[in-house]
C-alpha positions as a printed Julia matrix, in Angstrom:
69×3 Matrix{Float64}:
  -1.86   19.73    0.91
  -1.28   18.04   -2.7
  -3.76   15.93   -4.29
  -3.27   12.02   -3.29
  -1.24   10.01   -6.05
  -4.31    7.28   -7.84
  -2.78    4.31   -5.68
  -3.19    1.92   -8.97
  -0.92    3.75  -10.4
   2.2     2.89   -7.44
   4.62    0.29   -7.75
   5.03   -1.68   -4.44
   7.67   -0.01   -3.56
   6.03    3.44   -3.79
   2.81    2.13   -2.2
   5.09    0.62    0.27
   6.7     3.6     1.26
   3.7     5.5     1.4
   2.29    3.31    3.65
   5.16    3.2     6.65
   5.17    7.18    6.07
   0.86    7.14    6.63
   1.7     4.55    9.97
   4.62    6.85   11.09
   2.04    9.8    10.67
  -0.75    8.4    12.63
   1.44    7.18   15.14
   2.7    10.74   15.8
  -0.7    11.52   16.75
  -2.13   14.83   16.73
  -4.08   15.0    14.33
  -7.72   15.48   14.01
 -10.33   12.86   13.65
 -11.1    13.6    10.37
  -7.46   13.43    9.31
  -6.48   10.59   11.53
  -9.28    8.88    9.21
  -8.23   10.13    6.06
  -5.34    8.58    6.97
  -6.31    4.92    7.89
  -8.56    4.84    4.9
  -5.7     5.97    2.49
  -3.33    3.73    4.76
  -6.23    0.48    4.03
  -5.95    1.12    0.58
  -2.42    1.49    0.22
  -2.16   -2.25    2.24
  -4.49   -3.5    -0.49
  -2.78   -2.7    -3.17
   0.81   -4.0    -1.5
  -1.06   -7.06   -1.47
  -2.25   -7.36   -4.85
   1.67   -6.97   -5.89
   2.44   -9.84   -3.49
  -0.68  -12.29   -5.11
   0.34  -11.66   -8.65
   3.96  -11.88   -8.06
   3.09  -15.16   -6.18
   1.49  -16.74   -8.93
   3.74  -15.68  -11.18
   6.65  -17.99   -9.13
   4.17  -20.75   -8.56
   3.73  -20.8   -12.57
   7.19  -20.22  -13.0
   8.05  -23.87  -10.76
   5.13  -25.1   -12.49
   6.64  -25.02  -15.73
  10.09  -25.65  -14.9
   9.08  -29.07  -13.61
């Protein structure tokens, strides 16, 4: 198994992806405890960071009508 890509370093799209491929994985079932897990806690962070890109592109629009008014 490869070494986990430093989620700061995804655009949402990447991080996005990620994510539905960690759901679609853990919804297969299977897997151990430990990975099932691994797999939330990776799937958590990815979430997190999907949302960061959705705040900052939010205030950039709100700025963006702010000015234009």
């Amino acid at each position: 198994m490869s070494k986990p890509t430093d989620i700061t370093k995804l655009t949402f799209e990447e991080a996005r992806d990620e994510l539905a491929g960690v759901v679609a994985n853990l919804e297969s079932g299977g897997h151990s405890l430990e990975t099932s897990l691994a797999l939330w806690e990776r799937g958590e962070l990815l979430a997190a960071h999907c949302q960061q890109w959705l705040d900052s592109a939010r205030k950039q629009i709100v700025t963006a009508e702010s000015a234009s008014e």
